[in-house]
N, C-alpha and C positions, 0 to 999 in steps of 0.2 A: 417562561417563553424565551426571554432574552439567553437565558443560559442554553437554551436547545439552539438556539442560534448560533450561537457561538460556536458551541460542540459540531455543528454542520458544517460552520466557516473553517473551524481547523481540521477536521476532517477534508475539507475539499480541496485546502491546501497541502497535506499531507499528498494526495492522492497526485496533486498537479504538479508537486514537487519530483512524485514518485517517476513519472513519467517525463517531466524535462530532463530529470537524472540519466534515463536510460533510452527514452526513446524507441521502444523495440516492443511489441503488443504480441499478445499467444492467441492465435487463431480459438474460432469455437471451438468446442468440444464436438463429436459425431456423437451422431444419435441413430438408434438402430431406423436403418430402411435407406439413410443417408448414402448419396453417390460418392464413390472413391473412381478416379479415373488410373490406368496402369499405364507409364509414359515409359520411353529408353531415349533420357536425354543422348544416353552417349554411344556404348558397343549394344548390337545384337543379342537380346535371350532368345533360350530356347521356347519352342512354342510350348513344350508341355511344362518347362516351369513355368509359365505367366500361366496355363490352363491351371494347372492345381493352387498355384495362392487365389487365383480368384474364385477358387471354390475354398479355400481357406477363411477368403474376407466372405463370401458370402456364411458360412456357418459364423463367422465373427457378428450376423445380424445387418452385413452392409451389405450396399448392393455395385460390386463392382465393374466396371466400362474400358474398354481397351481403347489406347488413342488408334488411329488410323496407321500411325504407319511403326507401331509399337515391334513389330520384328521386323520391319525392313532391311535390305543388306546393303551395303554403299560402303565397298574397301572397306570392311569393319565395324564401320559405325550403323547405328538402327535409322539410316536412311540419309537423304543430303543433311543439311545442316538448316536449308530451309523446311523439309521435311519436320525434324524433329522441334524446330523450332515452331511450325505451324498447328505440330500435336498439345507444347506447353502452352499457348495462348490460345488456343480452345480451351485446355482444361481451366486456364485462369479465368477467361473472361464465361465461360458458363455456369450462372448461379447456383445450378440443381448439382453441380461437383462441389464438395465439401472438404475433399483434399488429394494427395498426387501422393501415389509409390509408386516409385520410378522400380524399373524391372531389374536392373543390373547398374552395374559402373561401366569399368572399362576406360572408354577416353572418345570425348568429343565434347560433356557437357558445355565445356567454357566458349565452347565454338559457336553455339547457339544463343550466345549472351548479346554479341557484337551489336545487333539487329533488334536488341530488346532494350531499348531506354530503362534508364532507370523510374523515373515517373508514372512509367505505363506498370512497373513491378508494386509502384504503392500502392497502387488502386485494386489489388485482391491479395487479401490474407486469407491464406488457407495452407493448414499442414501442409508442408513438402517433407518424406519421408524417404532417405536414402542414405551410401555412403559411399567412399571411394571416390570416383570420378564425380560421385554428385556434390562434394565439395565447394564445388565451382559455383552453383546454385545456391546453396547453403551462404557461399560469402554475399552474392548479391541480395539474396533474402534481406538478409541480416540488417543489409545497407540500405531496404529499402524501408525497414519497421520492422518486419515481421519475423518472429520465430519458428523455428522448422527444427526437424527433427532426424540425428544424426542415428541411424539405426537400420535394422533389417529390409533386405528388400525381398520381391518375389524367390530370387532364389536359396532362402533360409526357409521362407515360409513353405516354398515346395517340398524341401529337405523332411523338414519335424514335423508339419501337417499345422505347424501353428502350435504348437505344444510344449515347445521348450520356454527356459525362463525366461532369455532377452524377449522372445514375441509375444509371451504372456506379458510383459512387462509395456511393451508397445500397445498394445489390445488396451489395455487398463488407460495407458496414458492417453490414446486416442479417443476414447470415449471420456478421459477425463476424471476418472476413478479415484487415478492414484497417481503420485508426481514418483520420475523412476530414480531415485534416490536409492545411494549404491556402494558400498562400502568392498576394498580391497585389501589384500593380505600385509604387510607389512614386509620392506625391501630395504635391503644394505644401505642402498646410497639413497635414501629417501630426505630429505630436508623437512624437519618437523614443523607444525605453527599452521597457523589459522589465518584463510585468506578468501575476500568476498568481491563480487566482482562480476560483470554479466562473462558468461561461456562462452569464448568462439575458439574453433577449431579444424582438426578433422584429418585428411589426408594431406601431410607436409606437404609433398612434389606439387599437388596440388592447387591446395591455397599459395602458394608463390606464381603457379600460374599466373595468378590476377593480380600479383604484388604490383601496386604501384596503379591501378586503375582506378582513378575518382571516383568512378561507379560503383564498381565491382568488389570491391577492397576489403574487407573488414577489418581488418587490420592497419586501413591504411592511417599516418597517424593525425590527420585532423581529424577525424572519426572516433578517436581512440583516445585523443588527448586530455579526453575532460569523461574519462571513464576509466574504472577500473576492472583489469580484465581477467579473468582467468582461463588460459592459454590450453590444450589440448591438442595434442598430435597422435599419429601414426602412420605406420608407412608399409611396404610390400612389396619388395624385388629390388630395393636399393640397396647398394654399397654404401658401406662408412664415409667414406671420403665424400660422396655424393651427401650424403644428410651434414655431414659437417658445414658441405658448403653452401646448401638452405638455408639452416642456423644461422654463419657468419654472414649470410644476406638480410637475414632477421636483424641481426644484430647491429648492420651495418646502415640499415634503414629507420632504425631507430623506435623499432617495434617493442622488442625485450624491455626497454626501457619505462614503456607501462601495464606492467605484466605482475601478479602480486600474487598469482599461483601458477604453477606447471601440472601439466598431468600429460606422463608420459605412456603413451599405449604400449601394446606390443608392437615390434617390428616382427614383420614373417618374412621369409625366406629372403634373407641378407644375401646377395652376393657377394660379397669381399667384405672382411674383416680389417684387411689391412696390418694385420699384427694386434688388434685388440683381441680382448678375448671374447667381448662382445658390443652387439652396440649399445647397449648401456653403460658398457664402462668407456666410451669413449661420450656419451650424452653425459653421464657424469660429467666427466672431467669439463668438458665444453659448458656444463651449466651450473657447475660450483659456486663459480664467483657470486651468484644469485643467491643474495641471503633472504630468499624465500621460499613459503614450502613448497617442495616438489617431492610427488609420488609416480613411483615405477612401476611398471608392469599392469595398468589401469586395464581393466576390462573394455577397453575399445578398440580394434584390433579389424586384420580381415581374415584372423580368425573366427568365423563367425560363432563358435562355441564361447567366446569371448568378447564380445560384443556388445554391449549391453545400448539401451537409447537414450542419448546426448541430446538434449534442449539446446540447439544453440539460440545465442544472444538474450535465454535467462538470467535470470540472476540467482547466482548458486553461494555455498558457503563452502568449500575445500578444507576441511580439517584432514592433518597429517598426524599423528601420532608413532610413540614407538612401537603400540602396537597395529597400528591400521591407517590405512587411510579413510574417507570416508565424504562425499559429495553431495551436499543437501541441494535441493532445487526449489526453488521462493515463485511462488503465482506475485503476477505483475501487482 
């Protein structure tokens, strides 16, 4: 008996260690019949892409809900800022909603943060599924406990019907199945070695949005000081000179500095080069000094054929090899 004891007490200290370490908890799993609500923190979709992924999630077994003002139009955005803001705190504080895919990107998420404490963010965990503009959400997530997930939204799902491998691969993790652990091809300027560390990431332009917000931050570095992280980007209609000088704002805040893996996505449609020959060979160059591993050309991208879904604020394992890279993902 004393021996089962024991084995209990180090087990429950394991477990309370595991958890002051990282601080960041992964929503339930969905269960078929379970509510998904469809929110547009940021721009306008279309009505008939939000109509077909929720006939998507409905054949996935869920039963999916549109917010109220999910297509609305307001200069661009899916409605004012209180608008969309009043769609995510329905979906949080309704207990029969089990988790949120947001419709689109675009631009406004961060906008809807202002008016949202952070306090009132720890009090519901539940999947948030998006990318790009949902970045913005994702960092506050992060910062408030909770894990979320950096991955397809309505308009992939309208695309494939649900069929392809990133949204098979979302299906599975949503339900809880199977962790989306992800192996890439192997790139010139890759930095070999083995690096663990909870995931934050996503859209550069972005997460600098919120750089520097107590709140908001994931990055920011009291947060980050007494963790090990492993970093992930991508971007979509930037210039070199413009991501250079994200970076040196990283750099200069003192972010990079607890950083023990990189995982470098695609960039899509680069506007200027600047004389490189691309932007990885100028992310090269900018992140050599880093005698840590970093891998190129990661499936996460807004190319959505490249895409795959990003746990942010797990705890992942980054092996880089000569011949591959490769991304394991760790249950809390």
């Amino acid at each position: 008996m004393k021996k089962i004891l024991l084995l209990l007490m180090l087990a429950t200290s394991v477990l309370v260690q595991a958890k002051a370490k990282y601080g960041i908890v992964m929503p339930a799993s969905l269960k078929p019949g379970d509510k998904v609500a469809i929110l547009s923190p940021g721009s306008t979709p279309s009505d008939s892409s939000v109509i077909k992924a929720m006939e998507v999630l409905k054949g996935w077994g869920l039963n999916p809900v549109r917010g109220k003002y999910v297509t609305n139009r307001y200069h661009g955005w899916a409605g004012t800022a209180a608008e969309r803001e009043a769609d995510l705190m329905w979906a949080l504080r309704d207990n029969s909603i089990k988790a949120i895919i947001c419709s689109r990107g675009g631009y406004g998420s961060a906008q809807i943060l202002y008016n949202v404490p952070l306090d009132t963010l720890k009090k519901y965990n539940k999947w948030l599924v998006g990318y790009s503009d949902i970045t913005a959400l994702h960092s506050a997530m992060v910062k408030a406990g909770h894990m979320s997930i950096h991955g397809s939204m309505c308009g992939r799902l309208a695309k494939t019907g649900g069929t392809d491998e990133y949204s098979e691969r979302l299906r599975k993790l949503l339900f809880g199945k199977e962790m989306p652990n992800v192996e890439a091809p192997a790139h010139a300027y890759n930095h070999t070695g083995k690096a663990k560390g909870i995931l934050i990431g996503g859209n550069l332009s972005v997460f600098t949005q919120v750089s520097g917000s107590a709140d908001y931050d994931f990055l920011d570095r009291d947060f980050v000081k007494d963790k090990d992280v492993v970093l992930f980007f991508e971007d979509v209609s930037e210039s070199v000179n413009r991501v250079a000088s994200l970076l040196f704002q990283m750099k200069l805040k003192g972010t990079l500095d607890h950083v023990k893996g990189i995982i470098v996505g695609r960039f899509t449609e680069v506007t200027s080069l600047s004389g490189y020959e691309s932007m990885d060979q100028m992310l090269h160059e900018f992140l050599d000094e880093y005698q840590i591993p970093i891998c190129y050309d990661f499936p996460t991208s807004h190319d959505e054929s490249w895409n795959t879904p990003m746990i942010e604020g797990c705890p992942v394992e980054l092996t880089v090899t000569p011949e591959k890279s490769a991304l394991k993902f760790k249950k809390n």
